[in-house]
C-alpha positions as CSV (number, residue, x, y, z in Angstrom):
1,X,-8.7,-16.0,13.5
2,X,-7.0,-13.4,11.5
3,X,-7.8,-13.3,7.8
4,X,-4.8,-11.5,5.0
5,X,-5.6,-10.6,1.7
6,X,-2.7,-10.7,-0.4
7,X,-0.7,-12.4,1.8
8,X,2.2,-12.5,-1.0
9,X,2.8,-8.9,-1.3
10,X,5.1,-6.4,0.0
11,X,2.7,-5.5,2.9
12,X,0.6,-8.6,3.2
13,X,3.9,-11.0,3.5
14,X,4.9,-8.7,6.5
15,X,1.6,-8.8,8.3
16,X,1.9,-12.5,8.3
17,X,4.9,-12.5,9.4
18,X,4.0,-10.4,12.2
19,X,0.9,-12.4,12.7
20,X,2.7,-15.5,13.0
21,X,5.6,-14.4,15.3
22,X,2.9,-13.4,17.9
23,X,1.6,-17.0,17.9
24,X,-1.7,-16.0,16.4
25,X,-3.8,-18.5,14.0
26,X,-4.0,-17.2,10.3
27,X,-5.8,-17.6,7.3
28,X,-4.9,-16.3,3.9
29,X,-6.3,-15.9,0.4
30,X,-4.2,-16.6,-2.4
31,X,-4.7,-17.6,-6.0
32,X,-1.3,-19.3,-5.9
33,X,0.0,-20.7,-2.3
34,X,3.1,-21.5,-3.7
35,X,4.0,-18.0,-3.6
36,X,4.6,-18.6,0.1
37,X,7.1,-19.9,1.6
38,X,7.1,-22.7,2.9
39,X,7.3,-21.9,6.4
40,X,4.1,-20.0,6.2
41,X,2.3,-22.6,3.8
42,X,2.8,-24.7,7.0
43,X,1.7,-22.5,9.4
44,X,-1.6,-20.6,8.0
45,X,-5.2,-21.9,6.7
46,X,-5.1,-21.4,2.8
47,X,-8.1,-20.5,1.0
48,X,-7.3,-20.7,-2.4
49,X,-8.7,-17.8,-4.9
50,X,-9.1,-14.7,-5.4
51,X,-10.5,-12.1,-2.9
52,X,-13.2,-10.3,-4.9
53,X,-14.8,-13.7,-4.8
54,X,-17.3,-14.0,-2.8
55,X,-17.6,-17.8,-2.2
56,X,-13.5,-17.2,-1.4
57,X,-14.4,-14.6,1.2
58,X,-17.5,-16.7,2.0
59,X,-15.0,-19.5,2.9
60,X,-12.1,-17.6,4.3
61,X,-14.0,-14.9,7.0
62,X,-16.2,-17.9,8.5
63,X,-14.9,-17.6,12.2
64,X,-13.1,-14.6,11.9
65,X,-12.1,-12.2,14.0
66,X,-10.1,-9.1,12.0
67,X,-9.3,-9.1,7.8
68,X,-6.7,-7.3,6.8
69,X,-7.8,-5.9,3.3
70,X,-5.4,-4.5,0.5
71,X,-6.6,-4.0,-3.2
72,X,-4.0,-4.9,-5.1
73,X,-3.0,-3.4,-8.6
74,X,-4.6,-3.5,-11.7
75,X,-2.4,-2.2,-14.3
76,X,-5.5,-3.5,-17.1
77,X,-8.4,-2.1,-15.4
78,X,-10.6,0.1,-17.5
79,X,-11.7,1.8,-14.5
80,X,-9.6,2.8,-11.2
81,X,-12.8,3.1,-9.3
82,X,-14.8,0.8,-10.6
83,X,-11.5,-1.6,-10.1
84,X,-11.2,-0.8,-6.1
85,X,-15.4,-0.7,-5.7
86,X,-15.6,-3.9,-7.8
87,X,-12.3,-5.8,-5.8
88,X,-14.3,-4.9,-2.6
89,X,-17.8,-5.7,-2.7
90,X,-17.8,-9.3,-2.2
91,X,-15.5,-8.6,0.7
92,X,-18.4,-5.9,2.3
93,X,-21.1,-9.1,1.8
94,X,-19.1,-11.5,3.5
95,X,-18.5,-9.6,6.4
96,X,-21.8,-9.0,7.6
97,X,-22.8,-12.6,6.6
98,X,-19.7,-13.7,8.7
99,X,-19.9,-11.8,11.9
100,X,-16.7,-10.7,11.3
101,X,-15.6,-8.0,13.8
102,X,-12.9,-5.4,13.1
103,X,-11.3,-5.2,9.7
104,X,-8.1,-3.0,8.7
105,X,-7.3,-1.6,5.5
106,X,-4.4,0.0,3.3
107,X,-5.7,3.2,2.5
108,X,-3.8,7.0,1.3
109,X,-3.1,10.1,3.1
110,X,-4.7,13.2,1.9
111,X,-7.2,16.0,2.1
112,X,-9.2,17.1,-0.7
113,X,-9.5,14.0,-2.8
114,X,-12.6,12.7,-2.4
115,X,-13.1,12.4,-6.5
116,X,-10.5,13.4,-9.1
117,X,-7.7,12.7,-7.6
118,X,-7.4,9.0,-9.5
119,X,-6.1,6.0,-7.3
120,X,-6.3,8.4,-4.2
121,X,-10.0,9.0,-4.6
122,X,-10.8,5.3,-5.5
123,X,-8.8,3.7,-1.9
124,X,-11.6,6.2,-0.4
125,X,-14.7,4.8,-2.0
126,X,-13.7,1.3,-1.0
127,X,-13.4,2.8,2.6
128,X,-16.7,3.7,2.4
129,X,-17.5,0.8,1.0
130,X,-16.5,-0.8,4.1
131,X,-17.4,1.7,6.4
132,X,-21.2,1.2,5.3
133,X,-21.1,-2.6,6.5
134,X,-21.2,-1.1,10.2
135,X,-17.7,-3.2,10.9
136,X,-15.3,-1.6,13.1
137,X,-13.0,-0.1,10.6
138,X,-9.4,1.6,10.8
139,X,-7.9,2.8,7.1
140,X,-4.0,3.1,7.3
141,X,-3.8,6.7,5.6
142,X,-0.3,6.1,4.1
143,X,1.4,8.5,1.8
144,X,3.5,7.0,-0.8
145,X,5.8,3.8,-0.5
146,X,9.6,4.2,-0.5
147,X,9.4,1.0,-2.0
148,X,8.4,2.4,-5.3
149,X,12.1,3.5,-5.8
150,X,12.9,-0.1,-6.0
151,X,10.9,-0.4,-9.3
152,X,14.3,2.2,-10.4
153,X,16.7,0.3,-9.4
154,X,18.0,-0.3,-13.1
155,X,17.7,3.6,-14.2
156,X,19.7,4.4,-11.5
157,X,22.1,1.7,-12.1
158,X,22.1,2.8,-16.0
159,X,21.3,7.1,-16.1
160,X,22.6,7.5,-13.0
161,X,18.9,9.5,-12.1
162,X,15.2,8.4,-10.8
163,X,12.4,9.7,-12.4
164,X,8.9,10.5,-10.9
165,X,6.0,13.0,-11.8
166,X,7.2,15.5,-8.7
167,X,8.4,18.9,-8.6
168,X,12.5,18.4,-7.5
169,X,11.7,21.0,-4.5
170,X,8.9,20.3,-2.8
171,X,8.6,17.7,0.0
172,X,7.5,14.6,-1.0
173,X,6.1,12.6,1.9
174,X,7.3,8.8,2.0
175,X,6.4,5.8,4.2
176,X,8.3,2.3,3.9
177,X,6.1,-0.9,3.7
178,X,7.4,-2.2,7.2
179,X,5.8,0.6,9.0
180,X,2.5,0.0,7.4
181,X,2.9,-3.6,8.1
182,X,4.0,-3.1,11.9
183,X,0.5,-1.0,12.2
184,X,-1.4,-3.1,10.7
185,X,-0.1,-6.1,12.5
186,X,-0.5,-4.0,15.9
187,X,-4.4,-3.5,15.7
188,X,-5.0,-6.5,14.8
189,X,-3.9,-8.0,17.5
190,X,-5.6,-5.4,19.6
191,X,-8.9,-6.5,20.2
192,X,-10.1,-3.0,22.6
193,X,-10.8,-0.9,19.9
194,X,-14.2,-0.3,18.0
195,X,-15.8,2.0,15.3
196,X,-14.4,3.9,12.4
197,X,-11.7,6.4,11.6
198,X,-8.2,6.6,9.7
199,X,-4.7,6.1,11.4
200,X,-2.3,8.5,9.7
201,X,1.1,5.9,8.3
202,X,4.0,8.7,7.6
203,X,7.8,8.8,7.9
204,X,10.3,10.9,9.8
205,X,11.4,12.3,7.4
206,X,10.7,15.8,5.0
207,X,12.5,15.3,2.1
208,X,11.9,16.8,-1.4
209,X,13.3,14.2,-4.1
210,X,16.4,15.9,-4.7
211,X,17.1,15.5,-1.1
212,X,16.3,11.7,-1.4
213,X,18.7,11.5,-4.6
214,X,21.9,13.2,-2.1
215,X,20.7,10.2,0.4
216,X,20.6,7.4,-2.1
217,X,23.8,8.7,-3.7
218,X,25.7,8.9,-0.4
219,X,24.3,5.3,0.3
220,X,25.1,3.8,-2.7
221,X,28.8,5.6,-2.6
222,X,27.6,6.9,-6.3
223,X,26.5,10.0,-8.0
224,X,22.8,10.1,-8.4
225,X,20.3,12.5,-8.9
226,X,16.8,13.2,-9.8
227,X,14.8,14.1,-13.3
228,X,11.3,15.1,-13.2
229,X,9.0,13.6,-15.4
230,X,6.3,16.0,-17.1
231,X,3.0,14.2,-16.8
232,X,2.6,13.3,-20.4
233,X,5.6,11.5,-20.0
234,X,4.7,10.0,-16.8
235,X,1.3,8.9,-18.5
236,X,2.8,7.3,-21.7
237,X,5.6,5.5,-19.5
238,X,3.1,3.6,-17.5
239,X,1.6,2.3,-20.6
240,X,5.0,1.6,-21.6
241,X,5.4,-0.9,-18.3
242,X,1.7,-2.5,-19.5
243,X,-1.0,0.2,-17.9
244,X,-4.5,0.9,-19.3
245,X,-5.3,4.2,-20.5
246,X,-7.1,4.7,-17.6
247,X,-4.7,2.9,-15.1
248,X,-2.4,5.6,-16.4
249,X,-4.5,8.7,-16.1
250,X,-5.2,7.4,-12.8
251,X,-1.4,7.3,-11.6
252,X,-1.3,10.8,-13.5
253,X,-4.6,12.3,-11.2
254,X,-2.9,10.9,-8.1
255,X,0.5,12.4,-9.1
256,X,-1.4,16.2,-9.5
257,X,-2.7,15.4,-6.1
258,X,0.3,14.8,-4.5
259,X,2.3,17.6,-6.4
260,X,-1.0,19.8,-5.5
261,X,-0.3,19.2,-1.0
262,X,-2.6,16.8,-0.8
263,X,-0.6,14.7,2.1
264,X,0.9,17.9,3.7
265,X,-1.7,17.9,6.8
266,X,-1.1,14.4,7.4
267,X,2.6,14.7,6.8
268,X,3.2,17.6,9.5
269,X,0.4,16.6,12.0
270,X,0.6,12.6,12.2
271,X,3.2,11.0,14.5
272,X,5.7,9.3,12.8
273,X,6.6,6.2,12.2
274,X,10.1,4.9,13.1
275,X,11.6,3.9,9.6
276,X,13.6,6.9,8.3
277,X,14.5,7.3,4.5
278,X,18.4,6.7,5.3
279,X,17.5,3.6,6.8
280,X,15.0,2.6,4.3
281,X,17.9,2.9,2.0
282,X,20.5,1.4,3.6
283,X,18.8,-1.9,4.7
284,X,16.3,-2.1,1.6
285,X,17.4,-0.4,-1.7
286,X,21.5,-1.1,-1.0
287,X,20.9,-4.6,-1.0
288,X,18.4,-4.8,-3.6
289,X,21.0,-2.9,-5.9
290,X,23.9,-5.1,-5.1
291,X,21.4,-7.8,-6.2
């Protein structure tokens, strides 16, 4: 039995997908199952609440095999660590009182932030978290999702530009969901491997984001380019969209990180994954644009 924590978001939905299409037996947690489809309501074991519940992972990892763990976001928390340490311990309890066997987790790419480095640093204390259970354990070190550009979709459509915290010129390394997914989905249907350690999640590609804005404007057959955002305006945006002051400052740690080469060893030394940025544009962000 293969447990899926968020089994309605952009990673989780495609894990179960994968899960099912391999004829494998799945059970989710989910505070709303109508947020599946149908298809999969049919198909999977639904245990209904939240996954920092322990009586809900209690319920859910009894007979497991693998859990597939993703923190989702917070944008309210008053604490980015205390968020991912607090989403996870119920989770670490369970699996020891479970038996459960091998667990994989989203995690980040990087070198160098093991504290100050806001929603970076905290995905690596609820790694450690797990780690100290004694489960076989694989974090999925991705960098950051090409599906964030989606959340743009409308400036793009409006200004004609994207906006993120990044210098225009220097590389910025990307991943799209699918290949995250794909991995996930492949060790947990691998049942040979055991202990701990990180599997590196990057794309093909070495693109700064003006190179990403020439590919998104030659896909979309529309001028489009990119504006950098300074971080106080990156910072008072996200509270804008609904973040906490410290959801915010969090976002702003992780963009200094990033902006600072904290991906670059993972991002020249990992082999890639198959989903280029072209790609990613053409069969993802064209057709959510046309939308």
């Amino acid at each position: 039995m293969h447990v899926v924590t968020t089994p309605t978001g952009q990673i989780g939905r495609q894990v179960v997908e994968g899960l099912l299409r391999a004829g494998e037996p799945v059970r989710v947690i989910v505070r709303d199952p109508s947020g599946l489809s149908a298809e999969v309501r049919e198909r999977v074991e639904v245990v209904r609440g939240s996954h920092s519940d322990l009586d809900a992972c209690m319920e859910a990892f009894a007979g497991a095999d693998t859990l597939f763990w993703v923190v989702p976001p917070a944008l309210r928390a008053d604490s980015v660590v205390g968020y991912y340490e607090d989403s996870t311990r119920a989770a670490c309890r369970a699996i020891g009182a479970r038996g459960v066997k091998r667990v994989v987790a989203v995690s980040t790419a990087g070198h160098g932030i093991e504290t100050n480095a806001g929603h970076l640093s905290a995905s690596l204390a609820k790694d450690r978290m797990i780690e100290e259970t004694g489960v076989s354990f694989r974090a999925l070190q991705a960098t950051a999702f090409m599906e964030n550009l989606l959340w743009q979709t409308e400036a793009i459509r409006h200004q004609g530009a994207f906006f993120w915290p990044q210098p225009a010129d220097r590389v910025l390394p990307v991943v799209a969901t699918r290949d995250i997914a794909a991995k996930a989905t492949e060790l947990l249907l691998d049942a040979s491997w055991d202990g701990q350690g990180g599997v590196p999640v990057v794309s093909p590609d070495a693109l700064t984001p003006d190179g990403m804005a020439r590919v998104v404007s030659e896909v979309l057959e529309r001028p489009v380019g990119y504006r950098q955002l300074s971080l106080d305006a990156y910072r008072e945006a996200m509270i804008g969209h609904g973040a906490s002051e410290a959801w915010a400052q969090g976002l702003v740690d992780m963009a200094v990180a990033r902006n600072g080469g904290a991906y670059d060893e993972h991002h020249r030394t990992a082999a890639p994954s198959p989903t280029g940025f072209r790609q990613w544009c053409e069969e993802v962000l064209r057709p959510a644009f046309l939308a």
